[in-house]
N, C-alpha and C positions, 0 to 999 in steps of 0.2 A: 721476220717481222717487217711490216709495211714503214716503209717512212712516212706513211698519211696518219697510221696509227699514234705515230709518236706525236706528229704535229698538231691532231686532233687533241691528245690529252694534253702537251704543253700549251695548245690556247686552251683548256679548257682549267690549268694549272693559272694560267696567267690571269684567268677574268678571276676566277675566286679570289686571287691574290692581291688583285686590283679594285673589287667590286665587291667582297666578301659574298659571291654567290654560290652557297651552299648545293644548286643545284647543278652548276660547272661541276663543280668537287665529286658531287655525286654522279654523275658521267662520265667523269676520269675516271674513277673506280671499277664503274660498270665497263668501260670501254677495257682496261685492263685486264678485268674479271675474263670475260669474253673473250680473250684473243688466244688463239690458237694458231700450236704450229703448222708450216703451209702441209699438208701433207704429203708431199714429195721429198718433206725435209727430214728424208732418212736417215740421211747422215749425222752422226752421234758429236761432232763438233757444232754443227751447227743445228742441231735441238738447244746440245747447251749454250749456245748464245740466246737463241732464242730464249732460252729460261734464266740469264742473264740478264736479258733486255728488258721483261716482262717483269723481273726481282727490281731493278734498278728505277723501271715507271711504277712502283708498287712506292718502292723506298720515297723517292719525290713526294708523293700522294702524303705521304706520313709526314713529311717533313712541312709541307704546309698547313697542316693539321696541329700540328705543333708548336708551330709559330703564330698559328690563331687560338687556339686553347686559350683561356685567361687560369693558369693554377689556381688563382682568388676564389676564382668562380665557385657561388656556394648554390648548390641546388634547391636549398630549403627559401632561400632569401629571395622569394619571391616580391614580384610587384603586386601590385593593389588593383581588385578593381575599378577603383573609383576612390581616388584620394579624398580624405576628409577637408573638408571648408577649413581654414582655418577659425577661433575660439572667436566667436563674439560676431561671425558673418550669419549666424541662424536661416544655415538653407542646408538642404541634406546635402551627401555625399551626391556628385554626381550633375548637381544641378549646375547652371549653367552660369559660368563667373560674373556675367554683364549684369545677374539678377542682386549684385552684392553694390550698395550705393557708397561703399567706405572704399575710397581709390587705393588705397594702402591694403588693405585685406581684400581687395579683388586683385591687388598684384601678387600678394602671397598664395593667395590659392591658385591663381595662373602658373605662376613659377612651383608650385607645388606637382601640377597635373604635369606639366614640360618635363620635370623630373621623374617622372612616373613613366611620364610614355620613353624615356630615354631610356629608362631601367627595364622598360618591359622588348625591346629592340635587343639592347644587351644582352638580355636575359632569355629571349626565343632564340637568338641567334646560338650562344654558347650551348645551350641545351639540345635546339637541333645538331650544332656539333658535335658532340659527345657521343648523339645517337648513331649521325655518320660514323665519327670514328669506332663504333660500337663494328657495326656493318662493315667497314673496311678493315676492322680484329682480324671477322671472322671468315672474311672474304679472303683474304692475304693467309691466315695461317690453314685454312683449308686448300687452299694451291702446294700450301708449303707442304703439307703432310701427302700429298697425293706428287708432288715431285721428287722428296728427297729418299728417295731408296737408290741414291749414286753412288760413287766413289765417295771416297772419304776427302780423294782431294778434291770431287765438285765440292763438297762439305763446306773444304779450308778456304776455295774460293768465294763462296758465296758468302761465307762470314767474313772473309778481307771485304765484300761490296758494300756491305752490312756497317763494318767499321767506318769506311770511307766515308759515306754517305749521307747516314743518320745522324742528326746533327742532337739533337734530345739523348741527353746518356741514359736515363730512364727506358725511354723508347727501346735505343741503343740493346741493353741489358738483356731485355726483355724478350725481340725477335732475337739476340745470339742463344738464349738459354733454349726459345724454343725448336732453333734451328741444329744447337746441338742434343735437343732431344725428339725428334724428328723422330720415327720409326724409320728403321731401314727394309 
């Protein structure tokens, strides 16, 4: 494995992490997805680093996915089109706060819509999340199911990487089960 490789997905580890941009993250991924052994690298030590290397920029990928995840996060509880005026401003949903002559219910309905668009930022960003980490499931255990026909001690090692690394014990749980049930 390239060390361009590595430094390309840690900046691109480090802007999501810094900038929460979903489309870094989605690059790490892909850039991971994508990398293959050099093919000269016949030798049976150093595939398995390579697939090593490749387990452990995969595992990263999870772990900041993880740390942005909000558990709260309710998929139903969406945002509003177009918040309602508050009671007694008689202008539809939508229409434009400055048309309300009551300073006090144009500042609720302003602070109204402010909270709206907050939720609705919140709420695109967590959901495209989820989708990522849908796509990086299925990215990561299709690698895994097409690698692990090795030794039982690649097995035991990849699951110590597994331990070390993943910092979500859920997470954790979930790639050790599916790695001890891998096909060989």
């Amino acid at each position: 494995m390239k060390s361009t490789d590595k430094e390309v997905i840690a900046l691109a580890l480090q802007k999501f992490e810094t900038f929460s941009d979903l489309q870094s993250l989605d690059m790490a991924n892909t850039h991971v997805s994508d990398m293959q052994p050099n093919i000269y690298q016949v030798n049976d030590s150093e595939l398995e680093r390579f697939h090593e290397e490749k387990l452990i920029l995969w595992l990263l990928i999870f772990n900041q996915i993880d740390k942005a995840i909000d558990p709260k996060f309710d998929i139903n509880n969406m945002p509003e089109l177009s918040p309602p005026p508050p009671e007694g401003a008689k202008i539809p949903a939508g229409a434009d706060p400055q048309s309300i002559t009551d300073l006090d219910l144009r500042y609720k309905y302003i602070e109204s819509i402010n909270i709206n668009k907050e939720k609705t930022l919140y709420y695109n960003f967590q959901y495209e999340l989820l989708k990522l980490n849908a796509l990086v499931i299925d990215d990561f255990f299709g690698y895994v199911k097409g690698v692990f026909n090795e030794t039982k001690k690649s097995r035991i090692n990849y699951l110590n990487i597994v331990s070390k690394i993943i910092v979500n014990s859920e997470r954790k749980n979930k790639i050790k089960d599916y790695v001890q049930s891998a096909p060989r």
